[in-house]
SERO-4910 file (N, C-alpha, C, O; in steps of 0.05 Angstrom, whole numbers):
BEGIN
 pado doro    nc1    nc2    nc3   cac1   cac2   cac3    cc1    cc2    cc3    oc1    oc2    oc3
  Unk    A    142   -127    670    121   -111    659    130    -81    658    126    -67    638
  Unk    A    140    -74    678    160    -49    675    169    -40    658    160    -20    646
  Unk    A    195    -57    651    204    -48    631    197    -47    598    208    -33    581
  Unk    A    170    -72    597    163    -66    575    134    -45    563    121    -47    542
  Unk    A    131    -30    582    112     -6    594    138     16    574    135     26    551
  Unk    A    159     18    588    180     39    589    187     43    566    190     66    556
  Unk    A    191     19    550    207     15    526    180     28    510    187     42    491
  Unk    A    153     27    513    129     37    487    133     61    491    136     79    474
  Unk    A    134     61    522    126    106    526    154    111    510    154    132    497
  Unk    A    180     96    508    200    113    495    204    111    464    220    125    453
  Unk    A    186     89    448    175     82    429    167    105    414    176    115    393
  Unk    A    143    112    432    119    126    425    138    155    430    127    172    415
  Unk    A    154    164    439    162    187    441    179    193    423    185    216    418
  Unk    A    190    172    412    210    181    391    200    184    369    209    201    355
  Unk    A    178    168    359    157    170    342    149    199    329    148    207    306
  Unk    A    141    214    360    122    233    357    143    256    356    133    279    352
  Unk    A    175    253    360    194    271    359    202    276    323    205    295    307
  Unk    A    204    253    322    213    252    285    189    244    273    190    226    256
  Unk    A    171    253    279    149    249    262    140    287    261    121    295    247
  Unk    A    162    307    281    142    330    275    127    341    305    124    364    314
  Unk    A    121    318    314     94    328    333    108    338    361     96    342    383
  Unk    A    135    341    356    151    347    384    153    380    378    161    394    396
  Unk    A    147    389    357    149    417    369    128    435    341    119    425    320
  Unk    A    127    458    349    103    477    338    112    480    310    135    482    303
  Unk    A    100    479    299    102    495    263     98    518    260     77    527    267
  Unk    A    116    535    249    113    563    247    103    567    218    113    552    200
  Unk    A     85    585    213     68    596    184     96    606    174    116    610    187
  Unk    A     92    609    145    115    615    134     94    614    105     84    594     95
  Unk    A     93    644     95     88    641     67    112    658     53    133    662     64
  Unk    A    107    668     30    129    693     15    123    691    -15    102    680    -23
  Unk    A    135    699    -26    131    710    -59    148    703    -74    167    702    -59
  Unk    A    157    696    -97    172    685   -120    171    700   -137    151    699   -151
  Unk    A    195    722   -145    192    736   -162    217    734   -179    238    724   -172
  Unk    A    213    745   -204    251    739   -230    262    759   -223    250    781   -225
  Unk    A    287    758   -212    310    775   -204    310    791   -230    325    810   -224
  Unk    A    301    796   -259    312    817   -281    288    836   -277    290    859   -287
  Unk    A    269    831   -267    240    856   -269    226    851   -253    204    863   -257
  Unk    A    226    835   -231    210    841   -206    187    823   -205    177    815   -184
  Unk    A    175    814   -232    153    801   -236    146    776   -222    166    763   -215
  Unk    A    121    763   -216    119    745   -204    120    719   -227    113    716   -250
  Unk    A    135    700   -201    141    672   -214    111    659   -214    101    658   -192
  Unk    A     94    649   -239     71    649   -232     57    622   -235     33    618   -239
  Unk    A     77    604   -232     67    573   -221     95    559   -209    118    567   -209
  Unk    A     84    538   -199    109    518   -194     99    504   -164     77    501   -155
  Unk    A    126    497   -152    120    493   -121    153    496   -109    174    488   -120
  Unk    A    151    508    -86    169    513    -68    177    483    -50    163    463    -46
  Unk    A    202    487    -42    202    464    -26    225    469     -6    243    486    -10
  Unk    A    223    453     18    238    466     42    244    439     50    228    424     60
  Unk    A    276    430     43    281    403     57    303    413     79    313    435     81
  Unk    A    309    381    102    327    388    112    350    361    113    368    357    130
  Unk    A    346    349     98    348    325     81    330    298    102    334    274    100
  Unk    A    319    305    113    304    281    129    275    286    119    263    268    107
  Unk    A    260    314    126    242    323    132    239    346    106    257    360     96
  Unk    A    205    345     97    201    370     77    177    385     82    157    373     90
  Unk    A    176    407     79    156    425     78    149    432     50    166    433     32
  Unk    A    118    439     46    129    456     16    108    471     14     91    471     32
  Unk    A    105    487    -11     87    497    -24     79    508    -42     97    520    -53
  Unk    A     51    511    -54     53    524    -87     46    548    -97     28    563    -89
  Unk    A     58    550   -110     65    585   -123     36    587   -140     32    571   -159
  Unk    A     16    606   -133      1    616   -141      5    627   -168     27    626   -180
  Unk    A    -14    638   -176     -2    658   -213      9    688   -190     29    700   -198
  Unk    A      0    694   -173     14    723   -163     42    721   -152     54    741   -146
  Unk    A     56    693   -146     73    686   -139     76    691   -120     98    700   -113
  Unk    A     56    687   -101     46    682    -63     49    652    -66     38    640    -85
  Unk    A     65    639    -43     49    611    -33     58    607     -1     74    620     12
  Unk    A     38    583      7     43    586     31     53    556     46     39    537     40
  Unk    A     72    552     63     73    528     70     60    508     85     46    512    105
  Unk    A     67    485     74     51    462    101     72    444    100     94    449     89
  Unk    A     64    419    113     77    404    121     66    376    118     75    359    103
  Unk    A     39    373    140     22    354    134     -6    360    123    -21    345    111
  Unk    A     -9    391    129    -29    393    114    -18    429     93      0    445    100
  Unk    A    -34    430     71    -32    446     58    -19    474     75      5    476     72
  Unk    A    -27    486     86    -19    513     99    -10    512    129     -8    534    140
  Unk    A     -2    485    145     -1    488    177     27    494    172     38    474    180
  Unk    A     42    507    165     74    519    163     94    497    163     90    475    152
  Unk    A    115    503    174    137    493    181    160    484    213    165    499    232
  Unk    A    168    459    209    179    461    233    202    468    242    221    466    227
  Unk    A    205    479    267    238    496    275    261    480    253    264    456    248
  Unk    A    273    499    245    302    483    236    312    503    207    306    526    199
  Unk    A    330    484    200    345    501    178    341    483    159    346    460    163
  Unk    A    327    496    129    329    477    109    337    494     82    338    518     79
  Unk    A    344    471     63    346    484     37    323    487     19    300    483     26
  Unk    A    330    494      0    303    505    -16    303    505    -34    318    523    -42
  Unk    A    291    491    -56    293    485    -76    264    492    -92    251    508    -78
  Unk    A    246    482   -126    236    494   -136    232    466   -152    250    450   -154
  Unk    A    200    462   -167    196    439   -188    165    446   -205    144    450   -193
  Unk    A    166    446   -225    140    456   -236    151    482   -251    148    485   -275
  Unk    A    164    500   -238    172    522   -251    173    520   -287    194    514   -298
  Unk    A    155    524   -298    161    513   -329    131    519   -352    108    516   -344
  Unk    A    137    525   -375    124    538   -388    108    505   -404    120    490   -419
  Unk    A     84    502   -397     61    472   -416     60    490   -436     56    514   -431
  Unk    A     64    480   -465     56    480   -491     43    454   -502     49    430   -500
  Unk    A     29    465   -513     17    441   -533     22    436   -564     10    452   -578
  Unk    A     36    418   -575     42    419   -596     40    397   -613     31    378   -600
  Unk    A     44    391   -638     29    375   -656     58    367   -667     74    380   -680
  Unk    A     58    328   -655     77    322   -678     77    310   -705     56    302   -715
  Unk    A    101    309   -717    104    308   -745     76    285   -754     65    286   -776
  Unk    A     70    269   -737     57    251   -741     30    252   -736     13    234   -737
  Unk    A     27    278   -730     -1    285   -721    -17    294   -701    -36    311   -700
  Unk    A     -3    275   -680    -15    269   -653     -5    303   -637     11    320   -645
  Unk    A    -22    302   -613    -24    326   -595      8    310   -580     19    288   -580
  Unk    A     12    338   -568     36    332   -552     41    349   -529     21    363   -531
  Unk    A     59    359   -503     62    371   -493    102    373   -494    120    357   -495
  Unk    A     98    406   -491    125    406   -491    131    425   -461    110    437   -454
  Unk    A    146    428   -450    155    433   -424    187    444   -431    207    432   -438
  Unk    A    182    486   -422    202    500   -429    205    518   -402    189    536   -396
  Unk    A    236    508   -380    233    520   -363    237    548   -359    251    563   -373
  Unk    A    225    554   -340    223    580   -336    247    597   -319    257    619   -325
  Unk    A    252    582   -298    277    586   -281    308    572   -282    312    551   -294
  Unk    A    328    588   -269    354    565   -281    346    541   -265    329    540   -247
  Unk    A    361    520   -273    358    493   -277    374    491   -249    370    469   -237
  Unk    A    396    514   -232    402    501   -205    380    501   -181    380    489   -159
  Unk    A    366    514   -190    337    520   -166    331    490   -167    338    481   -145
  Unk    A    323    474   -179    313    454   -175    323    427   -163    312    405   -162
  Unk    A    347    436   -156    359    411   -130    368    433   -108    376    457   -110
  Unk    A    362    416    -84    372    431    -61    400    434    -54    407    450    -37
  Unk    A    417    417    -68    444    423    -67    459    447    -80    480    457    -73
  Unk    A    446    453    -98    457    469   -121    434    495   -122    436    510   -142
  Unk    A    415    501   -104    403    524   -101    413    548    -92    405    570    -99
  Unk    A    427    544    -81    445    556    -45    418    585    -45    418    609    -52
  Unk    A    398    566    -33    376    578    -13    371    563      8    364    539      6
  Unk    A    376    575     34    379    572     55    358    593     81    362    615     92
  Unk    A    333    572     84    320    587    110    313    576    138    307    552    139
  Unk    A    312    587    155    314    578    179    293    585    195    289    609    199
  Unk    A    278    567    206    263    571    214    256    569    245    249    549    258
  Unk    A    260    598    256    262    596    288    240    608    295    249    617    315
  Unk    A    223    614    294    196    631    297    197    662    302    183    675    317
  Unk    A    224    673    280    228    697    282    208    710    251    193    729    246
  Unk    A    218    693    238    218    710    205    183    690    201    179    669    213
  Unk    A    161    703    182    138    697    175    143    694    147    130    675    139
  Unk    A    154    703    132    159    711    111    188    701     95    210    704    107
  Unk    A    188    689     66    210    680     55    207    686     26    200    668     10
  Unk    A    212    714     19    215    723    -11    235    712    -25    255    704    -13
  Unk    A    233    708    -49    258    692    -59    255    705    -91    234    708   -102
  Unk    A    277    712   -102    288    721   -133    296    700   -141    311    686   -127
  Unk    A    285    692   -165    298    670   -189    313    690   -208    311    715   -209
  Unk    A    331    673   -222    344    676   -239    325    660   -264    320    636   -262
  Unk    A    314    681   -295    303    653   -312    319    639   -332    343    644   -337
  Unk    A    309    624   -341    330    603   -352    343    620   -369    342    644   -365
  Unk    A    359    608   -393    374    614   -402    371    598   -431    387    602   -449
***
């Protein structure tokens, strides 16, 4: 009976370790603005992987957003992740040859923001920094 007592509490502990609940979430919001004029990036969503685990969040029109994890705004947990970007992108509506309504989708930022390998954005999250401003480059 012992040991099968031992084996849940160590079950249940590993659970609650890689599930998150083993340590605090630090707030973390910041701003998205285009590296050529300062302006804000004014939709999309941010994203904070560490290839196991994601945080994210979405870019307002002032290009404020703020992170969560499990819920909309409870921050992020200790660690180092990459950072990547999806949504970033201009909805048009347009009419094809055939009549019909259509949507067309013209991005707004370069095209490496949107994988975390090819971003090289890198933040870390030790409960020093509150704050994660970030400059795009726009497309091209």
């Amino acid at each position: 009976m012992k040991i099968h007592t031992l084996f849940v509490l160590s079950v249940v502990l590993c659970v609650m370790i890689l599930s998150g609940c083993g340590g605090k979430n630090q707030r973390l919001s910041g701003k998205v603005t285009f590296s050529d004029d300062g302006t804000p990036v004014p939709h999309g969503a941010i994203f904070f992987t560490d290839g196991q685990f994601m945080s994210q969040g979405v870019i307002k029109s002032d290009g404020t957003y703020v992170v969560g994890t499990k819920e909309k705004t409870d921050g992020i947990p200790p660690g180092t992740y990459k950072v990547y970007f999806a949504g970033v992108e201009l909805e048009e509506s347009v009419t094809t040859p055939d009549g019909f309504s259509d949507r067309k989708y013209t991005p707004l930022i370069s095209s490496k923001y949107g994988d975390p390998e090819t971003s090289g954005l890198i933040f870390t999250a030790d409960g020093s920094t509150k704050t994660f401003d970030v400059q795009l480059d726009r497309a091209k």
